[in-house]
MDAnalysis code that builds the backbone (N, CA, C; Angstrom):
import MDAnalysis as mda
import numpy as np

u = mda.Universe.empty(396, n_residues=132, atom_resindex=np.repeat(np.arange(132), 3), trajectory=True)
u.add_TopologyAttr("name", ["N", "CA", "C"] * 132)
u.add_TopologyAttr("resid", np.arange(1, 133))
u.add_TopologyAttr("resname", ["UNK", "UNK", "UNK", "UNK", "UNK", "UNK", "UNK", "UNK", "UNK", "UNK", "UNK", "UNK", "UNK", "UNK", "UNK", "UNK", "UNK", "UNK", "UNK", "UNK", "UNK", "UNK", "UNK", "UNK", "UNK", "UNK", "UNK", "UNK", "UNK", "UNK", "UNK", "UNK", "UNK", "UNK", "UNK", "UNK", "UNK", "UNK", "UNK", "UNK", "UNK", "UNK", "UNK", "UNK", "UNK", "UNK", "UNK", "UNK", "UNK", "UNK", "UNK", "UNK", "UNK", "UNK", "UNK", "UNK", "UNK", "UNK", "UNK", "UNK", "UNK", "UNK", "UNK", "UNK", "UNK", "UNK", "UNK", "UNK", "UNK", "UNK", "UNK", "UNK", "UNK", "UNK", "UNK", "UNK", "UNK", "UNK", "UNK", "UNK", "UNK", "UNK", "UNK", "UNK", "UNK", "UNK", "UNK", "UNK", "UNK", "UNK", "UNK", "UNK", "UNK", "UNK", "UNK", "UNK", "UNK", "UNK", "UNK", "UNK", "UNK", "UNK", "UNK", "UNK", "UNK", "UNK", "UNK", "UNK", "UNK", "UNK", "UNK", "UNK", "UNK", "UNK", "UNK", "UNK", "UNK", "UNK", "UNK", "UNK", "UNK", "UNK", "UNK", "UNK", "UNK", "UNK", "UNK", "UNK", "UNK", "UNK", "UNK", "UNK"])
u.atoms.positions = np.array([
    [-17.680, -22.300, -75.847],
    [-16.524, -22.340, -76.714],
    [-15.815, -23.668, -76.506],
    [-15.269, -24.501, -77.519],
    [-14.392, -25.486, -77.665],
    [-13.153, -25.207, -76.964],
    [-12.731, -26.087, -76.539],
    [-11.565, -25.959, -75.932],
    [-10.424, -26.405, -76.802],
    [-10.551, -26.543, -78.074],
    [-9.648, -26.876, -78.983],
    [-9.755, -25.578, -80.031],
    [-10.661, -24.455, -79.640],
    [-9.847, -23.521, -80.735],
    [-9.658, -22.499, -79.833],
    [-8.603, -21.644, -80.176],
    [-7.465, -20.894, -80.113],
    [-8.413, -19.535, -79.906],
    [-7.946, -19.316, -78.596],
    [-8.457, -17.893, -78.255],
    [-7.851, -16.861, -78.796],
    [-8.162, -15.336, -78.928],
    [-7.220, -14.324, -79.615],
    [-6.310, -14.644, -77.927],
    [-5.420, -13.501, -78.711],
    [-4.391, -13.245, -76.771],
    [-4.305, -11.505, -77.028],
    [-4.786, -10.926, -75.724],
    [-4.672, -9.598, -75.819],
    [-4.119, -9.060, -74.683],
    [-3.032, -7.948, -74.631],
    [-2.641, -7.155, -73.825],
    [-3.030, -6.308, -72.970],
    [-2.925, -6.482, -71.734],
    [-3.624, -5.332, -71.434],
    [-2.703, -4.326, -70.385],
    [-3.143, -2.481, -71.455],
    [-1.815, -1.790, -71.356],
    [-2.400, -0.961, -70.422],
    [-1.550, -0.826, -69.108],
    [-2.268, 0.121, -68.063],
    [-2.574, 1.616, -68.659],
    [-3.992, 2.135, -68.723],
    [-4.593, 3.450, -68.900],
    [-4.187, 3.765, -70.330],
    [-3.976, 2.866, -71.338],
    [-4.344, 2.877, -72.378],
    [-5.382, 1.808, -73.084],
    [-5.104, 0.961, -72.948],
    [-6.521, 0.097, -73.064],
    [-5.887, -1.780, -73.238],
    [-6.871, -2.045, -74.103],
    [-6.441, -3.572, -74.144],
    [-6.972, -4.338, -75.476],
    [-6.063, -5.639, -75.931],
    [-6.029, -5.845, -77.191],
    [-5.460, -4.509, -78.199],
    [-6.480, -4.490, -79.153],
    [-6.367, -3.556, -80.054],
    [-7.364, -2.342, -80.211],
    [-7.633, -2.564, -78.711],
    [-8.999, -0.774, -78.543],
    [-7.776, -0.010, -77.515],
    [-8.027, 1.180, -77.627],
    [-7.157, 2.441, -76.613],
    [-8.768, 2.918, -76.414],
    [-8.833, 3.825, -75.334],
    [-9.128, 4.475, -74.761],
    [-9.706, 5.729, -75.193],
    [-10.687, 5.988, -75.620],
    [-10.470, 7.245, -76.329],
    [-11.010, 7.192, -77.402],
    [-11.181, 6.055, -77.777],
    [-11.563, 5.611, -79.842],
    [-13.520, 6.037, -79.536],
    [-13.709, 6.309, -80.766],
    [-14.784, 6.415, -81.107],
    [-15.667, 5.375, -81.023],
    [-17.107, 4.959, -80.933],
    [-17.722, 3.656, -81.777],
    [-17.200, 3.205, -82.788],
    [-17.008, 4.041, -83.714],
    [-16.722, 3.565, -85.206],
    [-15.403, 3.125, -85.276],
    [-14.334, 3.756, -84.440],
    [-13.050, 3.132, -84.151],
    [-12.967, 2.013, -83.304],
    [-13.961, 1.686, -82.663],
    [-13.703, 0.345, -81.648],
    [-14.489, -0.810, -82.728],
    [-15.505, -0.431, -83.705],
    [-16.196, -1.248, -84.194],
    [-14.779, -1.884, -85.802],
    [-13.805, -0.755, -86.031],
    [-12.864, -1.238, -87.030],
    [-12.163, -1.848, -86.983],
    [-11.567, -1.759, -85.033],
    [-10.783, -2.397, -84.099],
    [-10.824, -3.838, -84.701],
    [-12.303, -4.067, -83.939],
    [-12.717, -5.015, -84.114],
    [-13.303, -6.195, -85.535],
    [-13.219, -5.044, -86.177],
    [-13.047, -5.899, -87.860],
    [-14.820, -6.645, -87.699],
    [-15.741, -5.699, -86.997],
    [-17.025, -5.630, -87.436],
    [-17.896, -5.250, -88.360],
    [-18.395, -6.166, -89.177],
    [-18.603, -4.963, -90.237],
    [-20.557, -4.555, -89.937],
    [-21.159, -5.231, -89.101],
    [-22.584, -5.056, -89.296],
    [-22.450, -4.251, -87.742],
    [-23.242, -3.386, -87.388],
    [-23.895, -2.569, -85.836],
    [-23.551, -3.841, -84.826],
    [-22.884, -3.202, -83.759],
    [-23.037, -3.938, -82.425],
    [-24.368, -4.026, -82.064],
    [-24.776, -4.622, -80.975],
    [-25.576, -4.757, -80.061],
    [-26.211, -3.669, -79.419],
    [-26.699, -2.426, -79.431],
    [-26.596, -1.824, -78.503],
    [-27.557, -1.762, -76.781],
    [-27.304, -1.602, -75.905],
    [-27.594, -1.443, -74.371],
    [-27.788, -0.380, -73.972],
    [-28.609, -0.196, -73.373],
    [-29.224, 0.711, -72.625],
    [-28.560, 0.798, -70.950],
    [-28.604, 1.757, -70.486],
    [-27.690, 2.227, -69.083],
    [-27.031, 3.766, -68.721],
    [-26.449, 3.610, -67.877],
    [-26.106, 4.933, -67.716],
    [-24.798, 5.066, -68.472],
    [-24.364, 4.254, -69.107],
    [-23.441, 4.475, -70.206],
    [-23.879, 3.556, -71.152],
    [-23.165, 4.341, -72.424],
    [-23.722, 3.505, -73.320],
    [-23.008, 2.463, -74.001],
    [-23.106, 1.670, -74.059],
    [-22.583, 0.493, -74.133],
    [-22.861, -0.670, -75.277],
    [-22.042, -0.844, -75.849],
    [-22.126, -1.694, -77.272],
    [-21.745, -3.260, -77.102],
    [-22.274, -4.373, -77.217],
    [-21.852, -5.722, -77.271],
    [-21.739, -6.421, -78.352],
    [-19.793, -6.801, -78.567],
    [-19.640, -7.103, -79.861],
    [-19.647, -8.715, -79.989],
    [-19.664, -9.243, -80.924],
    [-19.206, -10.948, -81.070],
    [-18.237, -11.415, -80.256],
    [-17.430, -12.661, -79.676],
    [-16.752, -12.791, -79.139],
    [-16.242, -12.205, -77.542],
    [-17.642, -12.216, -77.106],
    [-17.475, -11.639, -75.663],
    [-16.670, -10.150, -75.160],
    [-17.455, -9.700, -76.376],
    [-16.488, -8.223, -76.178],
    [-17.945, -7.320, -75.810],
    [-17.231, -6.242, -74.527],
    [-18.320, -5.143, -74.467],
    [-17.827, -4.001, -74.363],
    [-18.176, -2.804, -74.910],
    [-17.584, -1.783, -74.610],
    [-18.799, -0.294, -74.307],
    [-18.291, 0.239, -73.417],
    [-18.827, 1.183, -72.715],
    [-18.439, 2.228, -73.044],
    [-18.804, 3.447, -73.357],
    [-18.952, 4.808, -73.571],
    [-19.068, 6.029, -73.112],
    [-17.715, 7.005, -72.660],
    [-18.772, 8.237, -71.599],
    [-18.510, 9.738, -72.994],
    [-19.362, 9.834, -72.885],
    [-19.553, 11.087, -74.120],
    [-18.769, 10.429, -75.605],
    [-19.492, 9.703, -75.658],
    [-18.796, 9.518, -76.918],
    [-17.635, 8.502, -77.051],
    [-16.889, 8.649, -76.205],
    [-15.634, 7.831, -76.216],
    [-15.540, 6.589, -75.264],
    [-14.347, 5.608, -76.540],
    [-13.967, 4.608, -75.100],
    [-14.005, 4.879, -73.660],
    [-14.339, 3.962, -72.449],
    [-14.223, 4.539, -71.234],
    [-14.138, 3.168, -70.478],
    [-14.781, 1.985, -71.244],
    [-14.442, 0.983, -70.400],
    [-14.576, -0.604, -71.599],
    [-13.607, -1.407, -70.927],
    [-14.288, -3.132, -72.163],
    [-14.025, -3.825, -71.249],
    [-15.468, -4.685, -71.618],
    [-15.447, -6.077, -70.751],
    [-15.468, -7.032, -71.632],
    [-14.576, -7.922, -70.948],
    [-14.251, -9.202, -71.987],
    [-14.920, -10.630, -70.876],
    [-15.684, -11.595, -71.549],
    [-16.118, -12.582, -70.848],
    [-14.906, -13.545, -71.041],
    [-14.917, -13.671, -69.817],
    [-13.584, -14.690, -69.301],
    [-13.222, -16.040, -69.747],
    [-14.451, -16.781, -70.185],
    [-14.392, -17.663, -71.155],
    [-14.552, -17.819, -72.537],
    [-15.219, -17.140, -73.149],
    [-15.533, -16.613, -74.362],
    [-14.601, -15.782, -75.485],
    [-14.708, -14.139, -74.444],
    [-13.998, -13.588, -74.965],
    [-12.092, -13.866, -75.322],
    [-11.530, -12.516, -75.629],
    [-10.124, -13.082, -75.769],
    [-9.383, -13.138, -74.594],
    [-8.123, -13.733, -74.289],
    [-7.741, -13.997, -73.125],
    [-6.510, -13.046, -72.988],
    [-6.628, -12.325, -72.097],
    [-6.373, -11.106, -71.893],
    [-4.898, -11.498, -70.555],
    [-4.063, -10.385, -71.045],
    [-2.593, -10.761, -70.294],
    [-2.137, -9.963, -69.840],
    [-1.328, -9.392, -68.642],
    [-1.302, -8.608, -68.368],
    [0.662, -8.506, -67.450],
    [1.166, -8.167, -68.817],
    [2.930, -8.779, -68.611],
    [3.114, -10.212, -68.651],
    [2.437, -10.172, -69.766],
    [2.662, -11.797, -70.070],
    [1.946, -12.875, -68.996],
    [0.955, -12.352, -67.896],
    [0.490, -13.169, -67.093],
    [-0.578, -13.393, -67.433],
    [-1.549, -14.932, -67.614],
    [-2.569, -15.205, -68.531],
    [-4.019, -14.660, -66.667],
    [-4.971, -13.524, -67.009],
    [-5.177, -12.926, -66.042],
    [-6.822, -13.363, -66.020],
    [-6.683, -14.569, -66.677],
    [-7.915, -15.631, -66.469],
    [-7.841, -17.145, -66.969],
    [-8.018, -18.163, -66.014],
    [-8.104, -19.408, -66.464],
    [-6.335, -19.900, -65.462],
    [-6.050, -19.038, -64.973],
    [-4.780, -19.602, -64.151],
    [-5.117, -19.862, -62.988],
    [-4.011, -20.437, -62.074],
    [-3.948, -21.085, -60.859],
    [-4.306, -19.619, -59.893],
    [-5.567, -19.450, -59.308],
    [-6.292, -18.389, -58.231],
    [-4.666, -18.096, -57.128],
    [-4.216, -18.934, -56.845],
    [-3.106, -18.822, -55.776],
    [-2.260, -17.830, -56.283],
    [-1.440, -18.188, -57.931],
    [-0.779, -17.611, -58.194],
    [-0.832, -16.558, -58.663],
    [-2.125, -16.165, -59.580],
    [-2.807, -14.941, -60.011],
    [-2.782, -14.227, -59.016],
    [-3.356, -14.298, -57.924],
    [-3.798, -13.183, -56.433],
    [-1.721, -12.803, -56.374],
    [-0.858, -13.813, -56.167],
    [0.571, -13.172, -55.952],
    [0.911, -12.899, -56.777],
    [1.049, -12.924, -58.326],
    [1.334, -12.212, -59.234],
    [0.544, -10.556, -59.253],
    [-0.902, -10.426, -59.045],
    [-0.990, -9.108, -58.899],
    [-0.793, -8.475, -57.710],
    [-0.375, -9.141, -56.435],
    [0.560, -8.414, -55.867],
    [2.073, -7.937, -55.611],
    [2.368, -8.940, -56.597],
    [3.582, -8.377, -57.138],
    [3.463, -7.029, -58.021],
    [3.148, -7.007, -59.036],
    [2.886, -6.364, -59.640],
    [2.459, -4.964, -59.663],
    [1.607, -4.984, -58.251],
    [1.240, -3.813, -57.458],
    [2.211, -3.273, -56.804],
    [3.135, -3.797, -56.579],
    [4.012, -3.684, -55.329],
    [5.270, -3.199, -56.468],
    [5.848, -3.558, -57.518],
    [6.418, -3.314, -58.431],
    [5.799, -1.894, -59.092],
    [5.089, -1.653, -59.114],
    [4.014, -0.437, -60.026],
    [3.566, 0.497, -59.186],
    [3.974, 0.226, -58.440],
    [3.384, 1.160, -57.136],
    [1.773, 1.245, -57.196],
    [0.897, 0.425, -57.406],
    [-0.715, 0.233, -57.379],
    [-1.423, 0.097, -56.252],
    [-2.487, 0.908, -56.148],
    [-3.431, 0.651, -54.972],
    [-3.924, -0.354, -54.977],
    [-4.152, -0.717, -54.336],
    [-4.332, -2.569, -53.728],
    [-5.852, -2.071, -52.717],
    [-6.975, -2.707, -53.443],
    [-8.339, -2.632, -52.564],
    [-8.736, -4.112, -52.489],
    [-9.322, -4.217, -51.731],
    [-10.546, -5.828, -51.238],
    [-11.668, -4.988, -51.635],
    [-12.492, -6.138, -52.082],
    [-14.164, -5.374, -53.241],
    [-14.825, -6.310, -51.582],
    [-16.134, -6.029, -51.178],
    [-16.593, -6.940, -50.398],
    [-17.018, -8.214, -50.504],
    [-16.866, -8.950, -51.530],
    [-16.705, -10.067, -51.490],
    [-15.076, -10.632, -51.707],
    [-14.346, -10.238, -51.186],
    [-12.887, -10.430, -51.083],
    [-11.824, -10.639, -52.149],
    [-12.512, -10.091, -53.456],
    [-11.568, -9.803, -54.723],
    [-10.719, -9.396, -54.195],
    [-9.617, -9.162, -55.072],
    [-8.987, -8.481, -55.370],
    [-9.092, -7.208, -56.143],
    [-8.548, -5.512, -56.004],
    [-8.697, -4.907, -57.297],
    [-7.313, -4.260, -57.293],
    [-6.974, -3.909, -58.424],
    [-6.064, -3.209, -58.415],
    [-6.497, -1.602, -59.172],
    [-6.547, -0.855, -58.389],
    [-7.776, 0.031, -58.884],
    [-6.910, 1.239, -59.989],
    [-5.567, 0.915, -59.843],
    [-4.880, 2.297, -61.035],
    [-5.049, 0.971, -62.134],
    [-5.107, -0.191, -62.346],
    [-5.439, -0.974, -63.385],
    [-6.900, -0.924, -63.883],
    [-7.801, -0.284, -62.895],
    [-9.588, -0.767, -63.128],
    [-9.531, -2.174, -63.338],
    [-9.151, -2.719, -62.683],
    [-9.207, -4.520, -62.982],
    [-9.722, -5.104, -61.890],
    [-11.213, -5.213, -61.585],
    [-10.996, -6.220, -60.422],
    [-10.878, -7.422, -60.658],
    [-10.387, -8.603, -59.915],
    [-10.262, -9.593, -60.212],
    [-10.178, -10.480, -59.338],
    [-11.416, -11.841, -59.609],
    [-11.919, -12.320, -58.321],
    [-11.004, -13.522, -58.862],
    [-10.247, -13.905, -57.545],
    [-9.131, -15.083, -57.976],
    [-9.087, -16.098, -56.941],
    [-10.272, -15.844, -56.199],
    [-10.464, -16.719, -54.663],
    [-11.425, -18.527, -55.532],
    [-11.721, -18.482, -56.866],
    [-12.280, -19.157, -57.107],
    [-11.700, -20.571, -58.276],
    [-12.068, -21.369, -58.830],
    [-10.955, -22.541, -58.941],
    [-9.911, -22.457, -60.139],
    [-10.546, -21.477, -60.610],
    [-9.117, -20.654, -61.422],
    [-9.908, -21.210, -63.303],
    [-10.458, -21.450, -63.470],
    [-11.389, -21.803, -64.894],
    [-12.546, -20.665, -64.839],
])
């Protein structure tokens, strides 16, 4: 991706979802979300899992939303209280989500390679690295 065009900017709302998918939506509702009009991608796994244009993935348990992964460069750039929760300074990201945790009352885990997660968010987030 160019670094001169304009990423979407999406929210992301604790245990309801992020951007403009919730939790819960159908395929056909995550695919309208998304203003797709031809079949995702689909993947094979223990969930099922659809990959849309623009670094979007979304995962499935019976049917329903259950999880989206957004590629960190690609996809849209995803915020989380207004904090940009990729492409920022690793220092300040890691203390902003411990603020945040600490404000929210959030469980605070280390993944073994020394992420960060904040696990009532499902967000892990590796911020030990140069922040791009």
């Amino acid at each position: 991706m160019s670094a001169d065009v304009e990423r979407e900017r999406w929210e992301l709302r604790t245990g309801e979802g992020v951007g403009p998918l919730k939790f819960g939506m159908s395929p056909a509702e995550v695919a309208d979300a998304l203003l797709v009009s031809g079949p995702p991608v689909r993947v094979g796994g223990p969930y099922d899992q659809e990959d849309f244009p623009g670094g979007v993935k979304a995962f499935y348990d019976a049917g329903k939303l259950a999880c989206v992964a957004l590629d960190a460069v690609t996809g849209p750039q995803v915020f989380l209280a207004g904090f940009p929760l990729a492409g920022s300074d690793p220092v300040q990201g890691h203390q902003f989500l411990l603020d945040h945790a600490a404000e929210h009352g959030n469980w605070i885990l280390y993944t073994p390679d020394e992420s960060l997660s904040l696990t009532d968010l499902g967000l892990p987030s590796d911020l030990k690295g140069s922040g791009t």
